[in-house]
C-alpha atoms as a printed R data frame, in Angstrom:
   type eleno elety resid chain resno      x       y       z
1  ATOM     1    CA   UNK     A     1 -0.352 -10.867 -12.692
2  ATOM     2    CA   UNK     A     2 -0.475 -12.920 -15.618
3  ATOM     3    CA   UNK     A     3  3.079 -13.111 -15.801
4  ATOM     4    CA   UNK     A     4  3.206 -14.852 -12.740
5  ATOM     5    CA   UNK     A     5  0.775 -16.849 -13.452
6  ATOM     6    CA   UNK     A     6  2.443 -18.121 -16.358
7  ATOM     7    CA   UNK     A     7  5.832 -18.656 -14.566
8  ATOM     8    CA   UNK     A     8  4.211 -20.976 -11.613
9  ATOM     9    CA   UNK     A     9  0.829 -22.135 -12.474
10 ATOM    10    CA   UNK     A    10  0.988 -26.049 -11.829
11 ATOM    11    CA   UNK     A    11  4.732 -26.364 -11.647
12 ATOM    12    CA   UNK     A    12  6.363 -27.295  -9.033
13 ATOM    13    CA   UNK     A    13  7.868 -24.343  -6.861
14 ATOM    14    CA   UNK     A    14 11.372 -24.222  -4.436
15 ATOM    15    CA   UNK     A    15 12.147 -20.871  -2.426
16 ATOM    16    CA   UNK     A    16 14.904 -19.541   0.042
17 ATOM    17    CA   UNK     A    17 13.401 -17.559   2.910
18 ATOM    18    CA   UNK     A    18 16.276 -14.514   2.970
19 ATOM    19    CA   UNK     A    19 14.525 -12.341   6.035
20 ATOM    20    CA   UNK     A    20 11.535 -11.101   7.859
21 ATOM    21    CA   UNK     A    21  9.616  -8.035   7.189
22 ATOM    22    CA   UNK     A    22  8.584  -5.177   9.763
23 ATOM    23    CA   UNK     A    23  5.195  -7.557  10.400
24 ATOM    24    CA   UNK     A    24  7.330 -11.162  10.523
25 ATOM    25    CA   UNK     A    25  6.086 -11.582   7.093
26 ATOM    26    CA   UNK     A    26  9.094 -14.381   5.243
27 ATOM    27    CA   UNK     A    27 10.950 -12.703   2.185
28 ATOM    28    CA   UNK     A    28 11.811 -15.307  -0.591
29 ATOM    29    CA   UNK     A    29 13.679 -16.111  -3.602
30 ATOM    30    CA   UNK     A    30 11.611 -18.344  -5.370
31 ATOM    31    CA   UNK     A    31 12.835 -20.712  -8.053
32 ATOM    32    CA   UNK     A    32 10.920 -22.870 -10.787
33 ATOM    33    CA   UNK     A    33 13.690 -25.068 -12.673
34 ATOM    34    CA   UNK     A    34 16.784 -22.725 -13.064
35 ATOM    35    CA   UNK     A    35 14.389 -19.535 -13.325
36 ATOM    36    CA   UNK     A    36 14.359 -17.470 -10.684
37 ATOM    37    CA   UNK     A    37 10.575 -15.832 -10.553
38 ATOM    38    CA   UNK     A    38 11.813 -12.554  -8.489
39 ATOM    39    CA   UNK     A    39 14.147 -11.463 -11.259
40 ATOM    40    CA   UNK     A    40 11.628 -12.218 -13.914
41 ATOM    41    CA   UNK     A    41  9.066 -10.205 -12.189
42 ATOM    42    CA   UNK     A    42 11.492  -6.931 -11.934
43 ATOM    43    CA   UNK     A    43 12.869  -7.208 -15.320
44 ATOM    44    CA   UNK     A    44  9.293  -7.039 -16.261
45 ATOM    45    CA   UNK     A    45  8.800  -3.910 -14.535
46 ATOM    46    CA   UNK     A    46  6.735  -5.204 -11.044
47 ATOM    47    CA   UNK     A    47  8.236  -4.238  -8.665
């Protein structure tokens, strides 16, 4: 998890909660600046 490390490691983070999960769990589009973490992750392959 490196990656995502280096994306949010000591920066200041914002998020959206879009839903719940089966266990209540919040689902979130997280942001730092203009990039948005989520899609970084996938087009990195995590999934």
């Amino acid at each position: 998890m490196r990656l995502l490390e280096s994306l949010i490691l000591s920066k200041t983070i914002t998020y959206d909660i879009v839903a719940r999960d089966d266990y209540g769990r919040s689902v979130a589009e997280v942001w730092v600046d203009i990039i948005n973490v989520n899609d970084a992750m996938i087009s990195c392959g995590y999934k």
